[in-house]
C-alpha positions as CSV (number, residue, x, y, z in Angstrom):
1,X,-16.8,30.6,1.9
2,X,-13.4,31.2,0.5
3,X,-11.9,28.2,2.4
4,X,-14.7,26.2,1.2
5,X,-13.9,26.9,-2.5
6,X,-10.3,26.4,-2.5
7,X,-10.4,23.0,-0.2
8,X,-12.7,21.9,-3.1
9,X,-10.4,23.1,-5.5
10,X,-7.4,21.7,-4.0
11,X,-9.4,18.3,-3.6
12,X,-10.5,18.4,-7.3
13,X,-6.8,18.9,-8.5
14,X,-5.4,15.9,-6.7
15,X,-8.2,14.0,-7.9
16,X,-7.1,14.8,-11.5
17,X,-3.7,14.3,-11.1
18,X,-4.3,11.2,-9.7
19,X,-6.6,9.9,-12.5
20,X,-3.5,10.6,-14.9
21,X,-1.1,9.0,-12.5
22,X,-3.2,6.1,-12.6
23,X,-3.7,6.0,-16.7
24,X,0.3,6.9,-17.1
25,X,1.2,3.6,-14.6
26,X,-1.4,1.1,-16.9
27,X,0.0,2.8,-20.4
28,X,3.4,2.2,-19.1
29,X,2.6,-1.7,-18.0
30,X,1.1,-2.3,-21.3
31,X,3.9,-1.3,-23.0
32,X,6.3,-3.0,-20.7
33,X,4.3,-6.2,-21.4
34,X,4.3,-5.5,-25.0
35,X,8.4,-5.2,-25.0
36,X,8.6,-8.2,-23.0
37,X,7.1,-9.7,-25.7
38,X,8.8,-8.5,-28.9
39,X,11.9,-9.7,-26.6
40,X,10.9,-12.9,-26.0
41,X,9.9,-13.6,-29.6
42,X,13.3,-12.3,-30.7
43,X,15.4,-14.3,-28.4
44,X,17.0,-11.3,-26.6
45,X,17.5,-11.1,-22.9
46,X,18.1,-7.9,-20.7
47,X,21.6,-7.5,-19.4
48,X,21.8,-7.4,-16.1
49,X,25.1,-6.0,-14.6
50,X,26.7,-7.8,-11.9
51,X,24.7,-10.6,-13.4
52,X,27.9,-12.7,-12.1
53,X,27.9,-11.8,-8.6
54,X,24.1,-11.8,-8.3
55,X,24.3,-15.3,-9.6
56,X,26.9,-16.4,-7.1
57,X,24.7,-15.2,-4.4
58,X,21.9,-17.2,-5.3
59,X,24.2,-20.2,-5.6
60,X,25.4,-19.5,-2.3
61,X,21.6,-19.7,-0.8
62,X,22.2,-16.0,0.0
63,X,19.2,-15.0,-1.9
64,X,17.7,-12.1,0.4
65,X,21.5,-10.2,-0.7
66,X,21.1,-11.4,-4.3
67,X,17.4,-9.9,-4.5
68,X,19.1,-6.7,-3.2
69,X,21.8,-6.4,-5.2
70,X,19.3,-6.9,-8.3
71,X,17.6,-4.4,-7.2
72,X,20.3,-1.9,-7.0
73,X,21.9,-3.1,-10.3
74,X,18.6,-2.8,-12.4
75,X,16.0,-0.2,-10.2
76,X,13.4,-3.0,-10.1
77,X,11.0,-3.0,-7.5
78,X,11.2,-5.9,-5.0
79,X,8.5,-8.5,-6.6
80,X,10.1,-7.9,-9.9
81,X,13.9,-8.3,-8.1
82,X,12.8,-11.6,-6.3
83,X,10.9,-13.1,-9.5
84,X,14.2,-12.9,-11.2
85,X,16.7,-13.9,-8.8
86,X,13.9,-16.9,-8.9
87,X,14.1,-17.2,-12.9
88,X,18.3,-17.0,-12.2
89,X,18.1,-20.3,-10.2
């Protein structure tokens, strides 16, 4: 009975945690769309370094290396690094 208890403790604790994961992740992508706007109304653009090299890849058609190296420049996920190696073009 003891097992039983704590399984369905354990199971109700990672469900919570998980509900707050899930809340932090859309709080944190309305504000990121939110920021992307006040930046786009204000005319500023992220700096992206290596900006020059990542360019030159994608002029080069290299842009499998030039996704990459976005990613490792900025920490953006792959569909966010390809979308703006894309936007770069």
């Amino acid at each position: 009975m003891d097992t039983l208890f704590l399984a369905c403790l354990v199971v109700l604790g990672i469900w919570a945690i998980q509900r707050n994961v899930s809340q932090a992740e859309r709080t944190a992508a309305r504000v990121e769309r939110k920021l992307d706007l006040v930046m786009e109304h204000l005319d500023l653009h992220e700096e992206i370094p290596n900006k020059d090299g990542i360019v030159a890849l994608v002029r080069e058609g290299r842009t499998v290396q030039a996704v990459k190296a976005y990613r490792e420049a900025t920490g953006a996920g792959l569909l966010e690094a390809k979308q703006a190696v894309d936007r770069l073009t």
